[in-house]
N, C-alpha and C positions, 0 to 999 in steps of 0.2 A: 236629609230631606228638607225642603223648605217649607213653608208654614200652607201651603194651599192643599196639598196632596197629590196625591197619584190618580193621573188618566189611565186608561190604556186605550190606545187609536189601535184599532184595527182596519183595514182598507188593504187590498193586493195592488191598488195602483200605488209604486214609486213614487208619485208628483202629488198626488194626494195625501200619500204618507209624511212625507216631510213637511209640506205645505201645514197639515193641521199640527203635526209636532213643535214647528219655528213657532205658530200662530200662540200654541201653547203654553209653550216654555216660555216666550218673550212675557206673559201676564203671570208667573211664577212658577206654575205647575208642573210636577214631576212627570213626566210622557215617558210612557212604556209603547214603541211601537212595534204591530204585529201585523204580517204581511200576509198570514194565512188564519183559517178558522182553525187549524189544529194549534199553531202558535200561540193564540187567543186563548185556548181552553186551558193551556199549560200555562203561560203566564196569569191567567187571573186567578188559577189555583197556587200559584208559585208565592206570589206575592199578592191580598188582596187588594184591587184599588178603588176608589170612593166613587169611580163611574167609569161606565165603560164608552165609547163610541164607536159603534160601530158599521161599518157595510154592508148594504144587503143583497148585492149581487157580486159575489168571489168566485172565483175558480176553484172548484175543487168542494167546499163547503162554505154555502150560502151563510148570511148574516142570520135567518131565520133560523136555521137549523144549529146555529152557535149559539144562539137565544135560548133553545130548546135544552142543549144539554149545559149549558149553564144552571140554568132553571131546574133543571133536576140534580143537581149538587147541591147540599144542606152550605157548605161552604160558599158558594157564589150564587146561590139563587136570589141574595139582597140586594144585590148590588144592580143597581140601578142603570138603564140601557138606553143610549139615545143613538136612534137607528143615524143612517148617511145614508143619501139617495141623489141621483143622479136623475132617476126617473120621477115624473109630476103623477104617477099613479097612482088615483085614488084609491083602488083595490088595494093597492100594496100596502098603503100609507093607515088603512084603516085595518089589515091581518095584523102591522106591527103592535097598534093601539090595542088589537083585541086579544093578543098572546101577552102584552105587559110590557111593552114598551115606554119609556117616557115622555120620549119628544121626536121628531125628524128633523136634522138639517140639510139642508139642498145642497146638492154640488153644482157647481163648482165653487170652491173656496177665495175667498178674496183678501190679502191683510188690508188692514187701513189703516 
């Protein structure tokens, strides 16, 4: 591992997924990426990582409810969650803050 740590990107979009992976790794970071909220609950429990990133609208199981049962494991409940949004909703943007979110980043992603 190199000296920064381990992400794990979670996102169901492809173009997003790698997008924030490349964006990652290129500034030294270990990227774990997860394509689904069930892949997400097994890798953060598999290996833990010093932040997560993740989606909040998947297919299958939403970023909130991966929040939820992270938050209920004594093993990953520290670990710290910066939702990804696509949508400018205030509603959404302030459930994430009030369940224990960190931060939100907008999509769509840009390198520079």
């Amino acid at each position: 591992m190199n000296g920064k740590g381990v992400i794990l990107v979670v996102d169901d979009s492809p173009e997003s997924l790698v997008l924030l992976t490349d964006i990652l790794a290129a500034e030294g970071y270990e990227v774990r990426p997860a394509d689904s909220g069930e892949l997400a609950l097994a890798a953060a429990a598999a290996i833990r990582p010093e932040l997560i990133l993740l989606d909040i609208r998947m297919s299958n199981m939403g970023g909130f409810e991966v929040f939820r049962r992270l938050n209920a494991r004594p093993e990953t409940r520290e670990i710290p969650i910066i939702f990804i949004s696509a949508s400018a909703d205030t509603e959404e943007r302030v459930e994430g803050w009030r369940i224990g979110g960190v931060d939100f980043v907008s999509k769509p992603f840009e390198k520079q």
